[in-house]
C-alpha positions as CSV (number, residue, x, y, z in Angstrom):
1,X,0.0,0.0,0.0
2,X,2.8,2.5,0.4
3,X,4.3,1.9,-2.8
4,X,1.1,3.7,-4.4
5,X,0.0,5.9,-1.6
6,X,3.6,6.7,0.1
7,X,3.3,9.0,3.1
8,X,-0.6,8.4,4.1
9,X,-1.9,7.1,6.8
10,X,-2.9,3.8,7.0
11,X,-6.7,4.6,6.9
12,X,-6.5,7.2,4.4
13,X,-4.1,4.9,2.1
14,X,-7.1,1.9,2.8
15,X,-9.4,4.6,1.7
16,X,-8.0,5.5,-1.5
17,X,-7.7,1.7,-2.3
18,X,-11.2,1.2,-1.8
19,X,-12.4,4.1,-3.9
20,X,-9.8,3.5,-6.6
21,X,-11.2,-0.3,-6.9
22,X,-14.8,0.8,-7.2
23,X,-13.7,3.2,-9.9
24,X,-12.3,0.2,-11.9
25,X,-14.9,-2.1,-11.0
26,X,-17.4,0.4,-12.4
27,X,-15.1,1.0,-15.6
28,X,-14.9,-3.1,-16.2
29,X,-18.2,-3.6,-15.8
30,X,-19.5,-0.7,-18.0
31,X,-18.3,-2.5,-21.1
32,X,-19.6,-5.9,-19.9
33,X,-16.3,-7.2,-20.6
34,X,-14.6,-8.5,-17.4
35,X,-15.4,-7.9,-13.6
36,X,-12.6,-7.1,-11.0
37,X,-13.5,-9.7,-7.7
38,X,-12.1,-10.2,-4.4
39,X,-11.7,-13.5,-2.9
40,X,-10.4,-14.8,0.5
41,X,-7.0,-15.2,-0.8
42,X,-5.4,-11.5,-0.7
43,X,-5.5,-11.3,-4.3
44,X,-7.9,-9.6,-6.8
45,X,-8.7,-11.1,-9.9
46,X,-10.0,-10.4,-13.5
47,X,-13.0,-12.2,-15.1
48,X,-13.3,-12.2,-18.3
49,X,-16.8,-12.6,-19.4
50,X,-16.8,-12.1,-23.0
51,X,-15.0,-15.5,-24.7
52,X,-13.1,-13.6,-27.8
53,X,-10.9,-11.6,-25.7
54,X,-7.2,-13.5,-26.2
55,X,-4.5,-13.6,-23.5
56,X,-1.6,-14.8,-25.1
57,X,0.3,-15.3,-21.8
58,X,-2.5,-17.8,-20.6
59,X,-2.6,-19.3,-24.5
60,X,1.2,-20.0,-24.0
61,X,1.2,-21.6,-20.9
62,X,-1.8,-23.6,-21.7
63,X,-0.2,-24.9,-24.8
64,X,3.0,-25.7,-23.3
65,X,1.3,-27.3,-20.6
66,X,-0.3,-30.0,-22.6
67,X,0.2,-33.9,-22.0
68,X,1.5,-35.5,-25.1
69,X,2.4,-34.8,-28.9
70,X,1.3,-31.0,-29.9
71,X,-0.4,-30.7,-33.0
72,X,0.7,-28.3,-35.7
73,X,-1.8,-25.8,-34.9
74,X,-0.2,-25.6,-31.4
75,X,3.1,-25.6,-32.2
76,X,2.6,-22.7,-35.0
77,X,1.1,-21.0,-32.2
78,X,4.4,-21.4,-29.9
79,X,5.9,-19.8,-32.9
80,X,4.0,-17.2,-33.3
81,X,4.4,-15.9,-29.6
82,X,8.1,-16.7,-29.5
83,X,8.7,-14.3,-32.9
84,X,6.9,-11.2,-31.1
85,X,9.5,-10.8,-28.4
86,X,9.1,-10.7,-25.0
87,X,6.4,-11.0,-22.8
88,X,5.2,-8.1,-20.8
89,X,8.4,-6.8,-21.6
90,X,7.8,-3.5,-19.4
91,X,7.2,-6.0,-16.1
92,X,9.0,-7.6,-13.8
93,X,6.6,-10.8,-12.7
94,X,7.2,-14.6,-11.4
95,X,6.6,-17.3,-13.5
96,X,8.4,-17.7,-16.9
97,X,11.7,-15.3,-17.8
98,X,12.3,-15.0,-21.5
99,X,14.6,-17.7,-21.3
100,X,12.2,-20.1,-19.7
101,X,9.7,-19.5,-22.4
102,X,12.1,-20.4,-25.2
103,X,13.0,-23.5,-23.2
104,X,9.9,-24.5,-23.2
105,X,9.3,-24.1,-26.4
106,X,12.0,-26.0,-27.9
107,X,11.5,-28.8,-25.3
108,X,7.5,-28.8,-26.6
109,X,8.5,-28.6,-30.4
């Protein structure tokens, strides 16, 4: 919380979280598009309610994540996403590192 709100009290900092999420909750849900939900777990998440919106992060990892043989439909698709560059290349996040995704590829194809 103080990363985005540095100096503010605690309440006020809790405050301006709280109004700032039911700014974006009312911007999602305008468009019908996704919804912005809280569960037990600390962590927000995004719905996505309308099928033809593509996450290519979640493609990949579902691809590569696949038991068996990949068909060449799959694999063009590994291709596809490797010859873009990097992804999310302005953030720093866990999971797979540019070099892991290559890896993975190559191990898949």
């Amino acid at each position: 919380m103080n990363t985005l709100w540095h100096g503010f009290p605690e309440n006020s900092a809790q405050n301006n979280k709280a109004v700032n999420i039911a700014k974006l909750r009312a911007i999602f849900s305008e468009d019908f598009w996704c919804e912005l939900t809280y569960k037990n777990t600390g962590y927000w998440k995004i719905d996505l309610k309308k099928k033809n919106i593509i996450n290519d992060y979640y493609e990949f990892t579902k691809i590569i994540n696949i038991k068996g043989d990949l068909s060449r439909t799959e694999i063009l698709k590994l291709v596809k996403y490797s010859s873009r560059g990097q992804f999310l290349g302005n953030y720093k996040y866990d999971g797979y590192y540019d070099s892991d995704i290559t890896a993975c590829i190559i191990a898949r194809v």
